[in-house]
N, C-alpha and C positions, 0 to 999 in steps of 0.2 A: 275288462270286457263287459259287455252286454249282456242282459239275461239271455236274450234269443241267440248270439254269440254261443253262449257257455251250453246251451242247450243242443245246437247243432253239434259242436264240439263232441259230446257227453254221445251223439247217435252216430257220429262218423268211428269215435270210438267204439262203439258199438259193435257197429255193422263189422270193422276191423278185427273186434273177437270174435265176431259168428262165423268169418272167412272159411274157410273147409282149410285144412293144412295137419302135420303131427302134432298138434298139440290138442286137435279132437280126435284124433288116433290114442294117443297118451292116456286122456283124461275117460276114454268110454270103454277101453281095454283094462283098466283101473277097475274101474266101477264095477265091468262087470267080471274081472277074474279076483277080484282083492274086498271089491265092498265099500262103501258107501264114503264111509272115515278115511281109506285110503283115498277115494279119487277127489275129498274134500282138501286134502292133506296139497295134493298134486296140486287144484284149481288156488289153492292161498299162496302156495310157493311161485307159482306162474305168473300172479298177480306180483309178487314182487320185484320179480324180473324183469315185469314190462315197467313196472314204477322207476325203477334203478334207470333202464335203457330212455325211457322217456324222460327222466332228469338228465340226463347225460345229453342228450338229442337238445332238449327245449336250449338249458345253458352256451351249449356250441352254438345254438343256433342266434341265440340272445346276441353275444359277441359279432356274432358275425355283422347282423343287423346294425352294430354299430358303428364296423371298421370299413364294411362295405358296403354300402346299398346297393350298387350294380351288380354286387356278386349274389344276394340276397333276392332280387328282382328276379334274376336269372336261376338261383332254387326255386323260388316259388313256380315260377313255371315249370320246371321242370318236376316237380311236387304235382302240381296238376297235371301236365303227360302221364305222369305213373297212376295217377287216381281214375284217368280216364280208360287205363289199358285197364288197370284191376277190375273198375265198372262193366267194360263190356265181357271180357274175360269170366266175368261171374253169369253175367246176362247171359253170354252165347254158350259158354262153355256150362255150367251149371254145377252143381251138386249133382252125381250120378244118384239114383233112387237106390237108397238101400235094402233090397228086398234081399238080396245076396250078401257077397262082401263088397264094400265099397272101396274107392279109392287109395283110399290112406291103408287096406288090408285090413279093415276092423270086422268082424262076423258081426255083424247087426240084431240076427236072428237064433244066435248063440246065445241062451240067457239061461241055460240048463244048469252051470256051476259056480259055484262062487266062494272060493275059497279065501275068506277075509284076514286081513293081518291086522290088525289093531293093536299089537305090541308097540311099544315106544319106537324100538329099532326101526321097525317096520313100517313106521307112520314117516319118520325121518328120510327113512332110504325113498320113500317117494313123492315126498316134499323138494330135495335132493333133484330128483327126476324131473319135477315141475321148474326145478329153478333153471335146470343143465341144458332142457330144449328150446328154454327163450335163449339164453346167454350163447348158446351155439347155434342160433340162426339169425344168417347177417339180413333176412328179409325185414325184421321184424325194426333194425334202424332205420333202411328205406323206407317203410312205411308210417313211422314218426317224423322221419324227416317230410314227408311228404304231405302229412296230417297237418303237425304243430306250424311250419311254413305260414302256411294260410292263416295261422291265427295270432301270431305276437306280432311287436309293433315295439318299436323302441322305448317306449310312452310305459311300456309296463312294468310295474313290481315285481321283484323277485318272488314275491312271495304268492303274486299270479303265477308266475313260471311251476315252482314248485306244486301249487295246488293243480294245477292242469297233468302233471307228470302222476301226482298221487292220485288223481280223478283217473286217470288212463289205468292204472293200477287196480283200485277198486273195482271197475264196471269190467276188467278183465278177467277178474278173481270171480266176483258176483256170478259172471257168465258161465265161465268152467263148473264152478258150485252148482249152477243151476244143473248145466250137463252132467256133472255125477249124480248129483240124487235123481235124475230123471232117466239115466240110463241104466242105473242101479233096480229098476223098477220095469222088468218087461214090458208092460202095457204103455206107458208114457216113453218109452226108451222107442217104441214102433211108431208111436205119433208122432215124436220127433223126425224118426227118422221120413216119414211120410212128408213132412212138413219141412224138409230141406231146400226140395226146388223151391217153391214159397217163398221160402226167407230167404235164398241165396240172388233172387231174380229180384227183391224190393231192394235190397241195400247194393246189388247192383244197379240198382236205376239212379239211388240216393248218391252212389258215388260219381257217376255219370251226368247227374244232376249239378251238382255242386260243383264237379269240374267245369262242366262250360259255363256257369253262373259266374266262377271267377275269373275265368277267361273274360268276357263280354265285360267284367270289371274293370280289367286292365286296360281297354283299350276304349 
């Protein structure tokens, strides 16, 4: 792929980790009832879950590309319907404002206690946690299937496949890291939370973007 390729790729991934769902439920309840180590502990193991889910997604989808093209034509579009419903769905619907508890049930303005584990055991059992809530959420295949789609090509190396899975991986781990130390941290943990519609209304435009860009491709 292309630089400009790999770089959209890298922000659709992106926009995909910042989505609101339990896994920033997980990672900000961490942070702030366990402490900094545990919700880093959480966003690495998370990270490797989606690495694992997105090898598994990119490979199926390689093969597919090769035994079917019609069937393949026919995901990608359908890859694009789901990118376009998520887009507006982010856009219309939004991040509610955390000023309370927010959706996912997290206390936002709860930041009175923090009882850290940094024990071995302890770092484990919520690394554990990070890994248990990708692997048991069937959204997070649909939404690789519906990413990676758009971006292989019969034409590519395996060894493109793989680095796109572990790129999905990385900027998903990155992100959750970033959320624990920043929610670990009262004052940055409110700016975030202030600065959710923001971010949740730009990578909805990005995904709504992109979907009719490929749409208008195909035809």
């Amino acid at each position: 792929m292309t630089l400009e390729l790999w770089l959209l790729l890298a922000m659709m991934l992106l926009a995909g980790a910042m989505s609101p769902g339990p896994s920033v439920a997980l990672v900000l309840r961490t942070a702030i009832t366990h402490g900094r180590s545990s919700a880093l502990a959480v966003a690495l193991a998370h990270g490797v879950g989606i690495s694992v889910y997105a090898l598994a997604v990119v490979r199926g989808l390689a093969a597919l590309i090769q035994n079917s093209v019609f069937f393949m034509n026919a995901l990608q579009i359908g890859g694009v319907l789901f990118l376009l419903y998520l887009g507006c769905r982010m856009l219309f619907g939004g991040i509610p404002t955390l000023t309370g508890v927010n959706k996912e049930g997290v206390d936002a303005g709860d930041h009175s206690t923090t009882n850290a584990d940094n024990s071995v055991l302890g770092l484990w059992q919520h690394a554990l946690n990070g890994f248990l809530i990708v692997f048991f959420n069937p959204k997070v295949v649909i939404f690789f299937v519906a990413i990676l789609s758009q971006f292989l090509s019969a034409e590519q190396l395996i060894s493109t496949q793989v680095f796109a899975a572990l790129m999905a991986g990385l900027i998903d781990a990155a992100w959750y890291a970033l959320v624990g130390i920043l929610a670990s941290n009262q004052r940055f943990a409110a700016m975030l939370t202030r600065a959710s519609p923001v971010i949740d209304s730009a990578f909805g435009t990005l995904f709504v973007g992109f979907g009719i860009a490929v749409i208008l491709s195909l035809f």
